[in-house]
Structures are given as structure tokens and as C-alpha cells.
N, CA, C and O atoms as a MOPAC input file, in Angstrom:
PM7 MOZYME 1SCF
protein

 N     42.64800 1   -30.96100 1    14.38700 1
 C     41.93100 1   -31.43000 1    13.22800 1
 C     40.44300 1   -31.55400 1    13.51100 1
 O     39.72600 1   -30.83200 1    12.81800 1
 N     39.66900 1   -32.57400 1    14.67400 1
 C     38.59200 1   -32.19500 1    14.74600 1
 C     38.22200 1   -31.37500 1    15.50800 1
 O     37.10700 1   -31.56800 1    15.99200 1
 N     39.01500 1   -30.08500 1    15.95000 1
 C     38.20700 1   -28.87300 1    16.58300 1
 C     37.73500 1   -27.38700 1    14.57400 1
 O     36.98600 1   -26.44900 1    14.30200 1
 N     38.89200 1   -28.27700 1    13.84400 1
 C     39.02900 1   -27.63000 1    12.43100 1
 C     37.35000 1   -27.92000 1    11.91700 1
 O     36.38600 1   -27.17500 1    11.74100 1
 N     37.54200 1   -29.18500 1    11.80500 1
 C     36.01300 1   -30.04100 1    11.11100 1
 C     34.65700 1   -29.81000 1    11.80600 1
 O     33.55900 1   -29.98600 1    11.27800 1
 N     34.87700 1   -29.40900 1    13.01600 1
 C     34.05200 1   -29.38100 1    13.42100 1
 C     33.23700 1   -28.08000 1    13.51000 1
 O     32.01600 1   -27.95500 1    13.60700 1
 N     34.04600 1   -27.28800 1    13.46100 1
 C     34.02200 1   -25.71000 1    13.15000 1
 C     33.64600 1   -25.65500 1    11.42600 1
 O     32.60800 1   -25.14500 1    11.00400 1
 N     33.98400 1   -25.85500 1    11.14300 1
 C     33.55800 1   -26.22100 1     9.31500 1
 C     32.08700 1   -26.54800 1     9.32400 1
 O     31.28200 1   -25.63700 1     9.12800 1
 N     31.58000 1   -28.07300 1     9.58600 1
 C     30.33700 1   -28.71300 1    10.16700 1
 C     29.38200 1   -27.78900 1    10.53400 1
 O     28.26300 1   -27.86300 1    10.02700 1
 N     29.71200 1   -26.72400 1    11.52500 1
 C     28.17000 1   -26.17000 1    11.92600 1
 C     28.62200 1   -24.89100 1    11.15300 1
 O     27.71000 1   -24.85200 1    10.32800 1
 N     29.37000 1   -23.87900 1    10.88000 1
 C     29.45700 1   -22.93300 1     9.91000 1
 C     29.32900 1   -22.70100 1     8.68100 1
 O     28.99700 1   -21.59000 1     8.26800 1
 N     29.58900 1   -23.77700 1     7.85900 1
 C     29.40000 1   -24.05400 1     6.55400 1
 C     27.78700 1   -24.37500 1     6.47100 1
 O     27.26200 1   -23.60600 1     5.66500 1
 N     27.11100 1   -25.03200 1     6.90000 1
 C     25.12500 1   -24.23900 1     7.12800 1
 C     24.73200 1   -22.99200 1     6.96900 1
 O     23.96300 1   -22.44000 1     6.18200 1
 N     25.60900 1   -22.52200 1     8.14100 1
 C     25.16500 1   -21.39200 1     8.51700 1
 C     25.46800 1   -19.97900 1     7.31800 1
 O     24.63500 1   -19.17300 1     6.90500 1
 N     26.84300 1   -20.06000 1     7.01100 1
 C     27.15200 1   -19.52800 1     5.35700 1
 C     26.39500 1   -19.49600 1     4.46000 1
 O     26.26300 1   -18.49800 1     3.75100 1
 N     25.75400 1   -20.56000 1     4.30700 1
 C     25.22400 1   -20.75100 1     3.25000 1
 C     23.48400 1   -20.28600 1     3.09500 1
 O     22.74000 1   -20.00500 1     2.15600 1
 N     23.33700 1   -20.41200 1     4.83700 1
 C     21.73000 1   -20.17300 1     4.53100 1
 C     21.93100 1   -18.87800 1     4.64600 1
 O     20.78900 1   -18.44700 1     4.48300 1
 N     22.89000 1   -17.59100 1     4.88500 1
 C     22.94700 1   -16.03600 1     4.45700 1
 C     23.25800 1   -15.70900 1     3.10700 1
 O     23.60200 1   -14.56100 1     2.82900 1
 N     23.17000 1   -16.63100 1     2.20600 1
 C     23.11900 1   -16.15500 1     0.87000 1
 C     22.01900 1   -15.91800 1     0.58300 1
 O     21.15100 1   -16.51100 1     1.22400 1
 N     21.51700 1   -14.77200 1    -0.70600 1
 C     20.23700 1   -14.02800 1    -1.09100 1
 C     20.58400 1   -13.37700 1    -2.08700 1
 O     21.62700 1   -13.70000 1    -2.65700 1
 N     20.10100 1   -12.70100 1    -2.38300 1
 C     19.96200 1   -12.45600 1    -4.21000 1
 C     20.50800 1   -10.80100 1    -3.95600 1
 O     19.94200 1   -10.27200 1    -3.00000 1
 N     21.36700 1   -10.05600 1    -4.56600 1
 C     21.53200 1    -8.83200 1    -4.18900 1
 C     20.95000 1    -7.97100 1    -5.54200 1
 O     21.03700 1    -8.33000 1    -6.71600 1
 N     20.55000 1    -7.16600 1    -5.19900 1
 C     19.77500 1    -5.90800 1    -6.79000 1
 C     20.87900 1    -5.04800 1    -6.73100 1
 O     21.49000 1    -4.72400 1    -5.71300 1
 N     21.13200 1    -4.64200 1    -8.06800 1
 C     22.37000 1    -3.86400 1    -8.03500 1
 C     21.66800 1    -2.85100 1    -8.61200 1
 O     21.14200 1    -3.24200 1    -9.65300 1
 N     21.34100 1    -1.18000 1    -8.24600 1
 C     20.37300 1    -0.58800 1    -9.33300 1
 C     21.50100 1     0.94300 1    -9.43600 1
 O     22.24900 1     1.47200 1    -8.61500 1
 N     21.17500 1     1.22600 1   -10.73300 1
 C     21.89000 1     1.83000 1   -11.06900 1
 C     21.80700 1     2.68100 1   -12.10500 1
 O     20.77600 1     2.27600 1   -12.64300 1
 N     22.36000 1     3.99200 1   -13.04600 1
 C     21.63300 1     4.60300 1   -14.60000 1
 C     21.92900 1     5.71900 1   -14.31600 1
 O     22.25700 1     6.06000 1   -13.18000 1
 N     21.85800 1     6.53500 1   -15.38100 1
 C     22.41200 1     7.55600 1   -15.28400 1
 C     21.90800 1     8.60700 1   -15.59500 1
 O     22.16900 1     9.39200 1   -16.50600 1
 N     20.86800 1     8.61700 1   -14.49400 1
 C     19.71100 1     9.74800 1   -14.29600 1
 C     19.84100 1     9.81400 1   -12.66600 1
 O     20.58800 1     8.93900 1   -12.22900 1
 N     19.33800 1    10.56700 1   -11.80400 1
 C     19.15200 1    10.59600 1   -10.41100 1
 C     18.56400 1     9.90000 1    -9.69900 1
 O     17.59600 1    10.15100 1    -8.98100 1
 N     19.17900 1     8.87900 1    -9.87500 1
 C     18.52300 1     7.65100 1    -8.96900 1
 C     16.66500 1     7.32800 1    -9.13000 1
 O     15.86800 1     6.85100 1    -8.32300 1
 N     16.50700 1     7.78900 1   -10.40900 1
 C     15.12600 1     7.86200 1   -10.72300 1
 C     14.66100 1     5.96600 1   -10.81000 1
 O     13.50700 1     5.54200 1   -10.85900 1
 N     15.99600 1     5.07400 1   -10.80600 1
 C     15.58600 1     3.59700 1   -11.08600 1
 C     15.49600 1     3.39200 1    -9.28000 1
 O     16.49800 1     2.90100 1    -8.76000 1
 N     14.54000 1     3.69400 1    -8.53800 1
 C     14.39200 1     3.64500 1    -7.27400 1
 C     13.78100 1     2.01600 1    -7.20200 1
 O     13.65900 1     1.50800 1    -8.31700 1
 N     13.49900 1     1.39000 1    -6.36800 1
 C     13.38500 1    -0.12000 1    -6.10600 1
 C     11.59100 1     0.03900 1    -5.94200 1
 O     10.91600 1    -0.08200 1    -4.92100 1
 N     11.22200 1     0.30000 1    -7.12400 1
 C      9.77600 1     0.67700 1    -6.88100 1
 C      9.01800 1    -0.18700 1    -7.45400 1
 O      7.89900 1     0.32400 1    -7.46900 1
 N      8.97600 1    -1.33100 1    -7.99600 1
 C      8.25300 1    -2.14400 1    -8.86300 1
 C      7.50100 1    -3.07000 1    -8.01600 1
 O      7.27700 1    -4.09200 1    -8.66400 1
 N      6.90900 1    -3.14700 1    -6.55600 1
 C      6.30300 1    -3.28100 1    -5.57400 1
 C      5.26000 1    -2.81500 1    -5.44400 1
 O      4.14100 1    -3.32700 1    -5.42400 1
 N      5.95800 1    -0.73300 1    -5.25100 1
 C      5.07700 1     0.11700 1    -5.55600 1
 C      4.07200 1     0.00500 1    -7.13200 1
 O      2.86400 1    -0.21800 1    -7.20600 1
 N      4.78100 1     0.17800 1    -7.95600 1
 C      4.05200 1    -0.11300 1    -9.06300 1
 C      3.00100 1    -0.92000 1    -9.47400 1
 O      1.89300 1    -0.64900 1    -9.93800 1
 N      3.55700 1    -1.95700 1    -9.21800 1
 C      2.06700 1    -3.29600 1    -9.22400 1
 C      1.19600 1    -2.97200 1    -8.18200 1
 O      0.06200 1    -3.05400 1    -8.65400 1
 N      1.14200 1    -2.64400 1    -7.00200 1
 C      0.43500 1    -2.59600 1    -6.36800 1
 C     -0.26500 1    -1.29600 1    -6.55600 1
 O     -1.32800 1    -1.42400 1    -5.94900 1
 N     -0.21200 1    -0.12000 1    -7.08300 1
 C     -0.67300 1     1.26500 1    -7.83400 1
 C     -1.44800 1     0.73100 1    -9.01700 1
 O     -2.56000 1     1.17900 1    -9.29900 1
 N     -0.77800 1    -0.35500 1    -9.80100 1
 C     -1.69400 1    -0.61900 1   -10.91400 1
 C     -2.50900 1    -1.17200 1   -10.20000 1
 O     -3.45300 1    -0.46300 1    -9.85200 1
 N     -2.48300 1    -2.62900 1    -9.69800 1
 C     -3.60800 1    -3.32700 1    -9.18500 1
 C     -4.52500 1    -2.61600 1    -8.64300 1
 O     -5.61100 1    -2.94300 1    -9.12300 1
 N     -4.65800 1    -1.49600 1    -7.58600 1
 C     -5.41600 1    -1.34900 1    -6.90000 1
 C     -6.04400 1    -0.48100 1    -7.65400 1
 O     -7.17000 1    -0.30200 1    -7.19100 1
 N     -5.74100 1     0.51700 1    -9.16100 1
 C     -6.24600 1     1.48400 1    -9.78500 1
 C     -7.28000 1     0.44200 1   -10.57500 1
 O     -8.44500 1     0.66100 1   -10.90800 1
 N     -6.62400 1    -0.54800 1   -10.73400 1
 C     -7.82400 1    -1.66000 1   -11.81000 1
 C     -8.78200 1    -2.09800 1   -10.70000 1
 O     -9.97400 1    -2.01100 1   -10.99400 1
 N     -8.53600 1    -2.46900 1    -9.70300 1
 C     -9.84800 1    -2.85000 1    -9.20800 1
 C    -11.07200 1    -1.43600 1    -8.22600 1
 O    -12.21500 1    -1.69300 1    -7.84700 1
 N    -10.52400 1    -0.37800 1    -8.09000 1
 C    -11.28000 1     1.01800 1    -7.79600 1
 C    -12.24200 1     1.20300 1    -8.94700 1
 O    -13.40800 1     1.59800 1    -8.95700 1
 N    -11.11400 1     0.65100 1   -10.29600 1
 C    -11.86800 1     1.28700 1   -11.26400 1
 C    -13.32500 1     0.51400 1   -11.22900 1
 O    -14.36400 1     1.13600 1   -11.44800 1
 N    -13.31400 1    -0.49500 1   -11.01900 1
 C    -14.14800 1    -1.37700 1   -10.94400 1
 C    -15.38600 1    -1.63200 1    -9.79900 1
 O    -16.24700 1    -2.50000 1    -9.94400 1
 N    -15.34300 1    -1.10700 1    -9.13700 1
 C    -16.12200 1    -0.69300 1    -7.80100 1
 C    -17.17800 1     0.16600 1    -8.27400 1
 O    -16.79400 1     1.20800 1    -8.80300 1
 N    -19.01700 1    -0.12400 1    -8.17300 1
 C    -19.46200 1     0.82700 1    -8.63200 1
 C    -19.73400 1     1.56700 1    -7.27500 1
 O    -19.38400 1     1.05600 1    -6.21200 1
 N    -20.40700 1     2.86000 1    -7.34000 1
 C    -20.81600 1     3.32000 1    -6.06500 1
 C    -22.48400 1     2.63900 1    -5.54600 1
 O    -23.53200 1     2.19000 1    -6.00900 1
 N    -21.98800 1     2.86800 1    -4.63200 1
 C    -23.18700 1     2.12900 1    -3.14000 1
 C    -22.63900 1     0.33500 1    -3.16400 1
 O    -23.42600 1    -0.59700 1    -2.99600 1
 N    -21.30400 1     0.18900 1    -3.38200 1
 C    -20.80200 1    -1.02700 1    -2.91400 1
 C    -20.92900 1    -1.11600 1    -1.42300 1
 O    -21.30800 1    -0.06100 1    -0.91400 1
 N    -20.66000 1    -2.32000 1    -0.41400 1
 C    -21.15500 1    -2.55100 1     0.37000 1
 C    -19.45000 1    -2.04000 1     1.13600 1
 O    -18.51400 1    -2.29800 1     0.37900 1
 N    -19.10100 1    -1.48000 1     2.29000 1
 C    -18.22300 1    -1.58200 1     2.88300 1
 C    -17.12100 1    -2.41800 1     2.78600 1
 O    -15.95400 1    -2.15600 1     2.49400 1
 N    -17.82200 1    -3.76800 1     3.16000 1
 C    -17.37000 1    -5.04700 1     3.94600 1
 C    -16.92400 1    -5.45000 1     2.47500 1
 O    -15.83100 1    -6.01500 1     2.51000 1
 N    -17.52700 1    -5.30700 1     0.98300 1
 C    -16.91600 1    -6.18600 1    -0.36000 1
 C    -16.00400 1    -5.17900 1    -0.72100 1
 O    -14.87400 1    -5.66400 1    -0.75900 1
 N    -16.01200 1    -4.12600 1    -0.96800 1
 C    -15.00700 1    -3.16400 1    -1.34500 1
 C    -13.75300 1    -3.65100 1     0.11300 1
 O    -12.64500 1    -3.70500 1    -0.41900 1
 N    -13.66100 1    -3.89300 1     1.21700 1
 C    -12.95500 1    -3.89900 1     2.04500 1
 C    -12.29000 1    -5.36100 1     1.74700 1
 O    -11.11700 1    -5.58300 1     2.04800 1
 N    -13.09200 1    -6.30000 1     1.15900 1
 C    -12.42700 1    -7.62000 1     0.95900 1
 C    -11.72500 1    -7.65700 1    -0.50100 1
 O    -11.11000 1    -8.70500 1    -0.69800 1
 N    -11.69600 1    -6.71500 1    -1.57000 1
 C    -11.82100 1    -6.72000 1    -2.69800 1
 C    -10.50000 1    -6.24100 1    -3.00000 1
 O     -9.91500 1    -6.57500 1    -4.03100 1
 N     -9.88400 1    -5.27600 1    -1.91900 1
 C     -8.69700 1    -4.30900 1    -2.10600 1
 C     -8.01500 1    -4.65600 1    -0.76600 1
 O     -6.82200 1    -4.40300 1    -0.59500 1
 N     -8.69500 1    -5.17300 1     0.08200 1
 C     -7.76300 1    -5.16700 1     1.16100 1
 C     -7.42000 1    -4.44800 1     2.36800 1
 O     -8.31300 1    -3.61800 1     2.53800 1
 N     -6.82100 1    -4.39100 1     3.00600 1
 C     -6.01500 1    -3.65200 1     3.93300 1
 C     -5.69000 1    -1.99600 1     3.08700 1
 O     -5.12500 1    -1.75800 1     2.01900 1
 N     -6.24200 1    -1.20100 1     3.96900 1
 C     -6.09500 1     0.33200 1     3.38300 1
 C     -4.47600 1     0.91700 1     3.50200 1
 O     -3.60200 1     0.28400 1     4.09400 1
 N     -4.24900 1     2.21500 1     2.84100 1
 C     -3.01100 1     2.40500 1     3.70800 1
 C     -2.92300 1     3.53800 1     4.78400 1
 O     -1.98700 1     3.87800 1     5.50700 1
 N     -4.25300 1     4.03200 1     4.65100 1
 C     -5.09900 1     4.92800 1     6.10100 1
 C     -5.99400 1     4.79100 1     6.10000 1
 O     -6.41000 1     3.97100 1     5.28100 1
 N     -6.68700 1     5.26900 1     6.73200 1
 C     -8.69300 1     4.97600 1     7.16000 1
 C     -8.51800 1     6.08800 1     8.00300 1
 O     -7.56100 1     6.54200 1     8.63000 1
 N     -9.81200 1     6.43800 1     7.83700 1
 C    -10.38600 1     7.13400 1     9.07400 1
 C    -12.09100 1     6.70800 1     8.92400 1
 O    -12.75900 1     6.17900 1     8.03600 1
 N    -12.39600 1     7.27100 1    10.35700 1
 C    -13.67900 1     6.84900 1    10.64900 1
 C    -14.54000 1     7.76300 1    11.78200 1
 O    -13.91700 1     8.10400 1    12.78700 1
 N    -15.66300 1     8.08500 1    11.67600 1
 C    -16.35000 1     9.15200 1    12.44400 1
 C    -17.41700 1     9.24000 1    12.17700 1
 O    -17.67400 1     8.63800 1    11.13500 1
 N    -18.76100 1    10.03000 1    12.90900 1
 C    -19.71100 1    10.24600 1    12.52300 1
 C    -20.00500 1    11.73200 1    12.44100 1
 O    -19.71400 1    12.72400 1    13.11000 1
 N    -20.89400 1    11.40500 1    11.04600 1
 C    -21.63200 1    13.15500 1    10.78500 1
 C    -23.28900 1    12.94200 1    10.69100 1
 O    -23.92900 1    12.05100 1    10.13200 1
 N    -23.75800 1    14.17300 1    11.50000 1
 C    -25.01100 1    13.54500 1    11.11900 1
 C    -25.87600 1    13.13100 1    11.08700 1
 O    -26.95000 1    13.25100 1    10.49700 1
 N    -25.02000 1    12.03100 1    12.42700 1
 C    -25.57000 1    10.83500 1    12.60100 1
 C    -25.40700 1    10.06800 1    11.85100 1
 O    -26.13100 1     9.28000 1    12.46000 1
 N    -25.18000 1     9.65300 1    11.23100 1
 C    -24.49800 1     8.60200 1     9.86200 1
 C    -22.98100 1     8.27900 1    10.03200 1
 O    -22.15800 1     9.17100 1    10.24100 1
 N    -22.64600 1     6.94000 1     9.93000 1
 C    -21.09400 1     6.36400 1    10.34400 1
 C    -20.52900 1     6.50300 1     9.25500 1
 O    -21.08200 1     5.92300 1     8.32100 1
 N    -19.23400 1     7.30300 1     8.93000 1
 C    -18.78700 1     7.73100 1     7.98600 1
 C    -17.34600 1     7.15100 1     8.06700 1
 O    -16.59800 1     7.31300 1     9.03100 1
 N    -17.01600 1     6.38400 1     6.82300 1
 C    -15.44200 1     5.62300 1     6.93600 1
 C    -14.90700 1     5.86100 1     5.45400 1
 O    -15.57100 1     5.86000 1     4.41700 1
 N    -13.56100 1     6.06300 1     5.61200 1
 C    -12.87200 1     6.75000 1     4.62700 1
 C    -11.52500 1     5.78500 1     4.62300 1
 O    -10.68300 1     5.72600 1     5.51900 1
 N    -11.54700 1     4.89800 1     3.13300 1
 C    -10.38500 1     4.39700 1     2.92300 1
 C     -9.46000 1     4.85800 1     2.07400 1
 O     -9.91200 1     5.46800 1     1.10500 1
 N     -8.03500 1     4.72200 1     2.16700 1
 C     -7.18800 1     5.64300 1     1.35200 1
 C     -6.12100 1     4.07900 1     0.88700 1
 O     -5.57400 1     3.16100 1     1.49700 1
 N     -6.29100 1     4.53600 1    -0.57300 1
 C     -5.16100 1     2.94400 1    -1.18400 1
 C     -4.74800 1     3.68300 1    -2.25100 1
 O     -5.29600 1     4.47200 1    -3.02000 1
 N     -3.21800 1     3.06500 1    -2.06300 1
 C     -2.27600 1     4.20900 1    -2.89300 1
 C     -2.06700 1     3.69000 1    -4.10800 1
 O     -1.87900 1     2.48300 1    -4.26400 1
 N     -2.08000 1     4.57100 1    -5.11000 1
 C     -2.54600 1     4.47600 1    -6.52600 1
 C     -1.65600 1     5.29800 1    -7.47300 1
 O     -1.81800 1     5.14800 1    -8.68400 1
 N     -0.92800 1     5.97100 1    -7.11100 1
 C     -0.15300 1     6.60300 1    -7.64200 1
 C      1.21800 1     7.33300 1    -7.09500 1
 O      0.97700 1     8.26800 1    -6.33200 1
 N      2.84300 1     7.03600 1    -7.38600 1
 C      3.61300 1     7.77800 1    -7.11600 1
 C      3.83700 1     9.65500 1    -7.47100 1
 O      3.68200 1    10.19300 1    -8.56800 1
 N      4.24800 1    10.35500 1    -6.10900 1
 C      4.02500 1    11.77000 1    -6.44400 1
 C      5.59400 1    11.02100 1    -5.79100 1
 O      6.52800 1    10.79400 1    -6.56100 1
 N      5.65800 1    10.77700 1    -4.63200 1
 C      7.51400 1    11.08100 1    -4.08400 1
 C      7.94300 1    10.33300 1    -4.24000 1
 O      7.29500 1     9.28900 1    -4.30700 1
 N      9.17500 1    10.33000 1    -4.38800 1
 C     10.26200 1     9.10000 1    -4.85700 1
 C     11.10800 1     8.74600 1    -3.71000 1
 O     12.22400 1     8.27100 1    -3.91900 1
 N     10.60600 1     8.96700 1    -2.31800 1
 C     11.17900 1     8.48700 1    -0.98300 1
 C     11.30400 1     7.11600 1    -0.64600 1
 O     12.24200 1     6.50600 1    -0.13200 1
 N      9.55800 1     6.53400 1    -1.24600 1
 C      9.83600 1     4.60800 1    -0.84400 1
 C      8.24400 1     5.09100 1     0.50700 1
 O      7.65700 1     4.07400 1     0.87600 1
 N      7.74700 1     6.26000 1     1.04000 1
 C      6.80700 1     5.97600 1     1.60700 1
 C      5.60800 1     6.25800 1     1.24100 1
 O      5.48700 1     6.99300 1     0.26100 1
 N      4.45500 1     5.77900 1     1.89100 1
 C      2.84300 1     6.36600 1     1.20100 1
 C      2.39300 1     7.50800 1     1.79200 1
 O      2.26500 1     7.47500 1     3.01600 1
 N      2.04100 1     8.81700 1     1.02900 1
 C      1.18800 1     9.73500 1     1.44000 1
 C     -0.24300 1     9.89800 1     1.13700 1
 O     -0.68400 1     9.24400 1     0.19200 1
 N     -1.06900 1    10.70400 1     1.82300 1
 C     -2.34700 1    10.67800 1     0.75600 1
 C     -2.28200 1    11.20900 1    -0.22900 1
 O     -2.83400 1    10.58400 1    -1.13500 1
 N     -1.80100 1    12.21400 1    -0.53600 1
 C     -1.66000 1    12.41800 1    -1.87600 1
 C     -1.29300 1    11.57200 1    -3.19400 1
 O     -1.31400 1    11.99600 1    -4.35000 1
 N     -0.96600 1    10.33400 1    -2.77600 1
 C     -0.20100 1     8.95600 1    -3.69500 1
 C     -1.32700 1     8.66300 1    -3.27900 1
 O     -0.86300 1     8.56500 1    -2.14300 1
 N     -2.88100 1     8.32000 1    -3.06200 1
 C     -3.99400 1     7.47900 1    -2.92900 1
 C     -4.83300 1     7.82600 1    -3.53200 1
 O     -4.81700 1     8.93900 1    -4.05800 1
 N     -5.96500 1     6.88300 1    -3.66500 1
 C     -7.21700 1     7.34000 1    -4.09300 1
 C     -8.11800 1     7.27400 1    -2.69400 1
 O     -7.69100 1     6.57400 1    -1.77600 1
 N     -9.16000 1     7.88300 1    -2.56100 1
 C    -10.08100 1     7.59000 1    -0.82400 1
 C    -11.11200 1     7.15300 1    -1.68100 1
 O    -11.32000 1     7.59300 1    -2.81100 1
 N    -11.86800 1     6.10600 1    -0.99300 1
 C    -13.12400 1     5.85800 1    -0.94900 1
 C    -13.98400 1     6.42900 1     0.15100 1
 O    -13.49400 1     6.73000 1     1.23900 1
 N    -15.11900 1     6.56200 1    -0.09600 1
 C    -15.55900 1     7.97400 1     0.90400 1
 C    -16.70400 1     6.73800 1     1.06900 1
 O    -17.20200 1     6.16800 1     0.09800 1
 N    -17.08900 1     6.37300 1     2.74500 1
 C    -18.51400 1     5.66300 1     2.60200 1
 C    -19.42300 1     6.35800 1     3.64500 1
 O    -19.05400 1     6.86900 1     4.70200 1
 N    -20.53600 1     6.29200 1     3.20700 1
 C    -21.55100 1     6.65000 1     4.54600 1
 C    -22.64400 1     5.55700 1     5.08100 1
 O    -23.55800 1     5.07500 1     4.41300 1
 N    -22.37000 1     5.31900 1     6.26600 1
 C    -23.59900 1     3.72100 1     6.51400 1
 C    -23.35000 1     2.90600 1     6.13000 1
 O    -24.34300 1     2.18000 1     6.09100 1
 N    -22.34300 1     2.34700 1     5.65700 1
 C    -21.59000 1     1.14200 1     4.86100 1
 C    -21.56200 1     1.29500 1     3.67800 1
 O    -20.93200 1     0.33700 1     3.23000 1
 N    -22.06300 1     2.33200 1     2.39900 1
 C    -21.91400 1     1.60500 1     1.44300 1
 C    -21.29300 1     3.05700 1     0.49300 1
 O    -21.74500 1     4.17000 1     0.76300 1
 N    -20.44900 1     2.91300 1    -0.38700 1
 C    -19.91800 1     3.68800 1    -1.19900 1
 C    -20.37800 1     4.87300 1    -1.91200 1
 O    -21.36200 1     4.83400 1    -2.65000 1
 N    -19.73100 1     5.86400 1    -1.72200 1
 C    -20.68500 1     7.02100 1    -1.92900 1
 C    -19.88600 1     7.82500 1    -3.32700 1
 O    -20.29100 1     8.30800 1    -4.38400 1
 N    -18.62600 1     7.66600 1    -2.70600 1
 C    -17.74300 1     8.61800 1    -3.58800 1
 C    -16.33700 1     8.50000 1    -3.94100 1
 O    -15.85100 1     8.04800 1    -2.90400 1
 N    -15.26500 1     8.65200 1    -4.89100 1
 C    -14.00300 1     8.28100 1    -4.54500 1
 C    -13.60800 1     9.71600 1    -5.36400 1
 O    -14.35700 1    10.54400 1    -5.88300 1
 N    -12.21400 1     9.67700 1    -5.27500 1
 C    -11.07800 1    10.20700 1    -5.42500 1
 C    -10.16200 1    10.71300 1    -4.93900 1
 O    -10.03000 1    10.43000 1    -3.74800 1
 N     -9.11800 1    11.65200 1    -5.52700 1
 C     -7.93200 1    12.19900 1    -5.29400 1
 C     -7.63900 1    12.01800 1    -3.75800 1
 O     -8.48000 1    12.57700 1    -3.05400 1
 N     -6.57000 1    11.32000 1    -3.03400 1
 C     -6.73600 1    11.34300 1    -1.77200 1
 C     -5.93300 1    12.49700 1    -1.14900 1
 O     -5.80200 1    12.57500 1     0.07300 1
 N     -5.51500 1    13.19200 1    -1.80700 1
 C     -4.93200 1    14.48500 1    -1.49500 1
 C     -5.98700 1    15.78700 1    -1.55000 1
 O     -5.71200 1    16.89100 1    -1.08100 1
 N     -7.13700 1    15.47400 1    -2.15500 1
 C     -8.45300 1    16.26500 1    -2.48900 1
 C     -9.36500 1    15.74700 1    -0.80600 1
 O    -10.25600 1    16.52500 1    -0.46500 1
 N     -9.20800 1    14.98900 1    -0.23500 1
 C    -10.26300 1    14.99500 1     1.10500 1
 C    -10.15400 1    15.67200 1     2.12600 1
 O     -9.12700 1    15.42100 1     2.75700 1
 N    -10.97400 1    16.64400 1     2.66800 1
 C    -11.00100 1    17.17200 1     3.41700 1
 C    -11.67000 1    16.90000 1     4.57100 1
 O    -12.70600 1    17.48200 1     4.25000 1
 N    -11.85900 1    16.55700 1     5.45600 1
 C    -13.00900 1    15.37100 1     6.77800 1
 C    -13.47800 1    16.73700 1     7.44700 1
 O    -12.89400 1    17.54600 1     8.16700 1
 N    -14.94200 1    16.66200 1     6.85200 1
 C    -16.04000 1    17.92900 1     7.14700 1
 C    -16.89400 1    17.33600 1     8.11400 1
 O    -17.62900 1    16.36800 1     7.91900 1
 N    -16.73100 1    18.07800 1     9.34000 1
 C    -17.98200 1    17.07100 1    10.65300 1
 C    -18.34400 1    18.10700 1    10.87800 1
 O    -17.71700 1    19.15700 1    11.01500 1
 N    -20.10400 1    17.73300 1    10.97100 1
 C    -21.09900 1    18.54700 1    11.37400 1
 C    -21.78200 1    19.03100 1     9.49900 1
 O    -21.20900 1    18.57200 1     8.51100 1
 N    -22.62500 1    19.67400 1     9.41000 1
 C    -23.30700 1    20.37600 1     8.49900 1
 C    -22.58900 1    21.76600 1     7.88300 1
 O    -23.17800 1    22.44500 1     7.04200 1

């Protein structure tokens, strides 16, 4: 009896704190209801605030404004420090990962904003 209760006592916690909410997704198209509404808000959000960015923003406020990129690159041409952020803005694959082609790039030279778009459109040109 108390090897029963006692076994009850610390398991019955433990049961209970593995409960969680399960998504059941489902329709009757090709799995087109993918668990993307993560993706989504975060495609809208970041398309509303790009939109909003004028050019020759400063690095460092565009970098606090949007956040964490979902690539960068960085190099010099020139002589001029050239940094390239990529934040994803739009679904092309229905896998669940980010490509550049799902981004927009911000293109900067010397810190401050020069240019954006298509992040499937950048090509990283060094030298003249």
C-alpha cells in the first residue's frame, strides 16, 4: 500500500506537468494548412517595418528595429565596409525553412542604408 501511494505521489506531478496542447492540422488540399502562422506574422511584421525604413538609415537602428537577421554577410569593397542583412518576408517553400529567396536584403555601405530588395536578386560583387 505505501510502496502503491507512494509511487502515485511522485508520478502523478510528473503526468501532469507532460500535458500540452496538441494542433491537429488537417484539409483537404496537400497539406497546404502547414504550421506556418509563425512564419506568417513574422513575414508580415518584418515587411511593415522594411517598409518603413528610409534609405541612409543608420546600421545599428535598422539592426535594432528588425532584429536579429536570418543571414548577413559582411565584407569590404572599395574600401568601404559593406554589410548585407537578409529578413524573411515572404513564403516561396512550404518545407518550414528560410531561404534567401523568402527575404528581403538590406544592402549597407559604411553603416548606413543604401538599398533593399528581393533577397534572391543579390549578388555580392567585390572589387569594381
Amino acid at each position: 500500500m505505501k510502496k502503491s501511494l507512494l509511487t502515485f505521489l511522485v508520478g502523478a506531478p510528473l503526468v501532469l506537468s507532460l500535458t500540452g496542447c496538441v494542433v491537429a492540422v488537417g484539409g483537404d488540399d496537400d497539406g497546404a494548412h502547414f504550421i506556418s502562422g509563425d512564419f506568417d506574422d513574422r513575414e508580415y511584421s518584418n515587411r511593415q517595418k522594411i517598409a518603413r525604413i528610409p534609405l541612409n538609415s543608420s546600421f545599428v537602428d535598422v539592426n535594432s528595429q528588425l532584429g536579429v537577421s536570418d543571414f548577413n554577410e559582411s565584407y569590404q569593397k572599395d574600401g568601404k565596409q559593406i554589410q548585407v542583412l537578409f529578413y524573411r518576408t515572404n513564403r516561396v517553400h512550404k518545407d518550414g525553412l528560410t531561404t534567401r529567396d523568402e527575404c528581403t536584403y538590406l544592402y549597407f555601405v559604411d553603416g548606413l542604408l543604401q538599398e533593399t530588395g528581393r533577397g534572391g536578386d543579390f549578388h555580392r560583387n567585390i572589387g569594381s
